[in-house]
C-alpha positions in Angstrom: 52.8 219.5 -0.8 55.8 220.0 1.1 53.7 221.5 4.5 51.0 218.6 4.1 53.5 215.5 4.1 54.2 216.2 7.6 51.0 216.4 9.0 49.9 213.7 7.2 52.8 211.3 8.7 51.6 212.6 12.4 47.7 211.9 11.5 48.1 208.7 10.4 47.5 205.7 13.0 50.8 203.7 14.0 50.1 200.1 14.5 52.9 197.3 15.2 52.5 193.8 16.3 56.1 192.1 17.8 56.5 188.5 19.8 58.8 186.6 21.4 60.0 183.7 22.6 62.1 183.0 25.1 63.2 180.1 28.0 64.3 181.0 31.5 66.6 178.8 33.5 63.9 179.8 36.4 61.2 181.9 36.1 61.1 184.6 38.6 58.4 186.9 39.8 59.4 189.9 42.2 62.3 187.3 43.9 59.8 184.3 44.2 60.5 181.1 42.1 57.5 180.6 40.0 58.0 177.0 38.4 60.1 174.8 41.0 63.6 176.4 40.0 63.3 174.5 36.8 63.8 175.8 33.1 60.7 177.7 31.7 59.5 178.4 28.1 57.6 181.8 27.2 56.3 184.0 25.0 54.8 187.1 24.1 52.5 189.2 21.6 52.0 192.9 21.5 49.6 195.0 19.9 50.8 198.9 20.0 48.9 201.3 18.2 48.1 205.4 17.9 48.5 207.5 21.2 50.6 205.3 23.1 48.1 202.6 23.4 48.9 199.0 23.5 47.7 195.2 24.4 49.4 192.7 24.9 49.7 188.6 26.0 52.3 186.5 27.8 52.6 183.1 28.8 54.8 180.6 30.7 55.0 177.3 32.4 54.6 177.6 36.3 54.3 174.6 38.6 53.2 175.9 42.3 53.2 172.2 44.0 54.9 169.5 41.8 52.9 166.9 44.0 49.3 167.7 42.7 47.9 167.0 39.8 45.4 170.2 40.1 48.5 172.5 40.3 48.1 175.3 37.6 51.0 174.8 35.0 50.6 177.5 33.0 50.7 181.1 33.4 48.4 183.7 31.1 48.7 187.1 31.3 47.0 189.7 29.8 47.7 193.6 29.8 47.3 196.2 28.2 47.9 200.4 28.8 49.1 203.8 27.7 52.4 205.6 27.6 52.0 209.2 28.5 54.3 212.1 28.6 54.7 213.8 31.5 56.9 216.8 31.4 59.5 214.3 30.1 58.8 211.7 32.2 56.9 208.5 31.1 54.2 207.2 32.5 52.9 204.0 31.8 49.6 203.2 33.2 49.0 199.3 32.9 45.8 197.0 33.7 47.1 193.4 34.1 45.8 190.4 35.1 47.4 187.3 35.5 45.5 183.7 35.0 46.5 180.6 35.6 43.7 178.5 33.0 45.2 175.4 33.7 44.4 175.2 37.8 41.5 172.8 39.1 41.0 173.5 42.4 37.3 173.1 42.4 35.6 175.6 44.7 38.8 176.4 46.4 40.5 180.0 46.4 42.0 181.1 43.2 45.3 182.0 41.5 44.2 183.9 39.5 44.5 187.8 40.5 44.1 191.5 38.8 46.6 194.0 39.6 47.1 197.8 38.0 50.4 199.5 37.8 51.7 202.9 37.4 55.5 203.3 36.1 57.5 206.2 35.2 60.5 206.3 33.5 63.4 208.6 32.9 66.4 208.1 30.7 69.0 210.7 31.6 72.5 210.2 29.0 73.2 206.2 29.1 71.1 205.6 32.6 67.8 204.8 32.6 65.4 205.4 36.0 61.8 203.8 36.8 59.8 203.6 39.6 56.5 201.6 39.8 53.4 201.1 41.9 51.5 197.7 41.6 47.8 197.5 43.4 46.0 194.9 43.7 42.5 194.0 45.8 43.3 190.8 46.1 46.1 188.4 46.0 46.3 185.0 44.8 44.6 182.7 47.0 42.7 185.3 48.5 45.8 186.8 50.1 44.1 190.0 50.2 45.5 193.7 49.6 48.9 194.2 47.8 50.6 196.5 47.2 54.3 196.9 45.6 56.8 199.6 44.8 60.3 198.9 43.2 62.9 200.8 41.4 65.4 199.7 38.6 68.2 201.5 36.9 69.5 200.3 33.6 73.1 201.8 32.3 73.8 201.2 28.7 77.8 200.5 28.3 77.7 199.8 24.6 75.0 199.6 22.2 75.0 195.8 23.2 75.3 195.7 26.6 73.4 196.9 29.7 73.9 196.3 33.3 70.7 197.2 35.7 69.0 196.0 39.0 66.0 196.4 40.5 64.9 196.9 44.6 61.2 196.3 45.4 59.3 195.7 48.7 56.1 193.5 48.3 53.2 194.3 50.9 50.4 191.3 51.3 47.3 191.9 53.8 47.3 188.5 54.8 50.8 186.8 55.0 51.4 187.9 58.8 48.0 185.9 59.8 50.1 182.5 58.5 53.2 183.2 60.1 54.5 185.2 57.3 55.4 189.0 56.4 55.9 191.7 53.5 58.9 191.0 51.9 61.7 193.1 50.2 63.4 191.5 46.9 65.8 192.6 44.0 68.2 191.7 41.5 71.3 193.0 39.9 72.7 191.5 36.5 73.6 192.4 32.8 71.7 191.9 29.6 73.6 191.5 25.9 72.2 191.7 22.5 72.5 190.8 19.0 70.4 191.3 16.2 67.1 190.0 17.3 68.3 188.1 20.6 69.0 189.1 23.6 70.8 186.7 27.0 69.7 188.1 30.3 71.8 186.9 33.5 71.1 188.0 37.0 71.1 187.4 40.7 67.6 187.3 42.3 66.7 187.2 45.8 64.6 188.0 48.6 64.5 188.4 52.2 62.3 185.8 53.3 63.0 182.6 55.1 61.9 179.3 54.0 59.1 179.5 56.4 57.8 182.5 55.1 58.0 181.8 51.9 56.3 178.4 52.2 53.3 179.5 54.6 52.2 182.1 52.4 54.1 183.2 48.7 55.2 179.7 47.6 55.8 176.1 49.0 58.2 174.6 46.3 61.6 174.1 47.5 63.9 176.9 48.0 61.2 179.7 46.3 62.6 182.8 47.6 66.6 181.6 47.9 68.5 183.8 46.2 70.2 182.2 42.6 71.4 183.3 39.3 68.9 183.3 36.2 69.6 183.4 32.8 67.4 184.2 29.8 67.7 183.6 26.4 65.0 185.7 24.2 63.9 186.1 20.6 62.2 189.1 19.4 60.3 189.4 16.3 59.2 192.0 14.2 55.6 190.7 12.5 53.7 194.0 11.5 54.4 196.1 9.9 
């Protein structure tokens, strides 16, 4: 009995389903605002089971031109992956694809765009390194080829508190034919919790111009300025 219990424990599948909620002050993707610099709600589901494996679904109010009435206004995304251990190293390989259900643009381009991602993480004492590689074939809007690497280190101060920041550069195949360009971003900030919350604040920005930014990445006013975000987020515990 005592030489069985153990194995048994290893055997046995590991399943866990968490959310959250959460609202952004402005919702941020790689520097670019994603919702007009306004407040946005959000949540999330994930499905983790045996092996590393898990699935997951997140969603959140966008608003790409606050003049139309066909202007997607939410955000879907759907994922999933595995965590693998490499010599101490994880690596998380990650399908994702992001939707936007609520755009009408009738036979025009889409939003809608499929990316995978490759991270690897290392935590060495309180510091925590990861580096990651986003590919897709196409960008929103047919924007074609991207491609994006970026870095963030996280340093835990107390078992409440961690300050990190992230440095990326975003490649798109088709931003220099509109007077665009590739773009480097990052942010810097500090992130506190308690019990099952958690209150994000951080400095984004990026190195784009408000003509770049509108010709290609994002029209709304003041996209890819730099500004402070905060985030407020619940997470929840539903299975087991």
């Amino acid at each position: 009995i005592g030489t069985s219990a153990p194995a048994l424990a290893q055997d046995a599948p590991s399943w866990a389903l968490t959310g959250s909620v959460a609202v952004q002050s402005d919702y941020k993707f790689r520097g670019i605002s994603q919702n007009d610099r306004e407040p946005s709600p959000q949540g999330s589901l994930t499905l983790t089971g045996p092996e590393g494996f898990y699935v997951s679904a997140w969603a959140s109010t966008v608003d790409f031109d606050p003049t139309s009435s066909s202007n997607p206004h939410v955000e879907l995304d759907i994922y999933g992956g595995k965590h693998t251990d490499l010599w101490g190293v994880d690596w998380n390989f990650m399908p994702y694809y992001y939707a936007y259900p609520s755009q009408n643009y009738g036979s025009g381009p889409k939003a809608d765009y499929f990316e995978i991602i490759n991270q690897f993480t290392k935590a060495v004492g309180p510091a925590t390194f990861s580096g990651s590689w986003a590919w897709s074939d196409n960008l929103p809007f047919n924007g074609g080829t991207g491609n994006a690497l970026y870095g963030t280190i996280a340093y835990t101060v107390t078992d409440w508190l961690t300050v990190s920041g992230q440095i990326g550069h975003q490649w798109a195949q088709n931003a220099k034919y509109v007077g665009s360009s590739d773009y480097t971003y990052g942010d810097i900030g500090a992130t506190a919790t308690w019990k099952g919350f958690a209150l994000d604040l951080r400095y984004n920005g990026t190195d784009l111009n408000t003509a770049q930014c509108a010709s290609f990445y994002m029209a709304t006013t003041d996209a890819c300025k730099g500004n402070f975000v905060a985030t407020l987020t619940y997470n929840i515990a539903l299975l087991p």
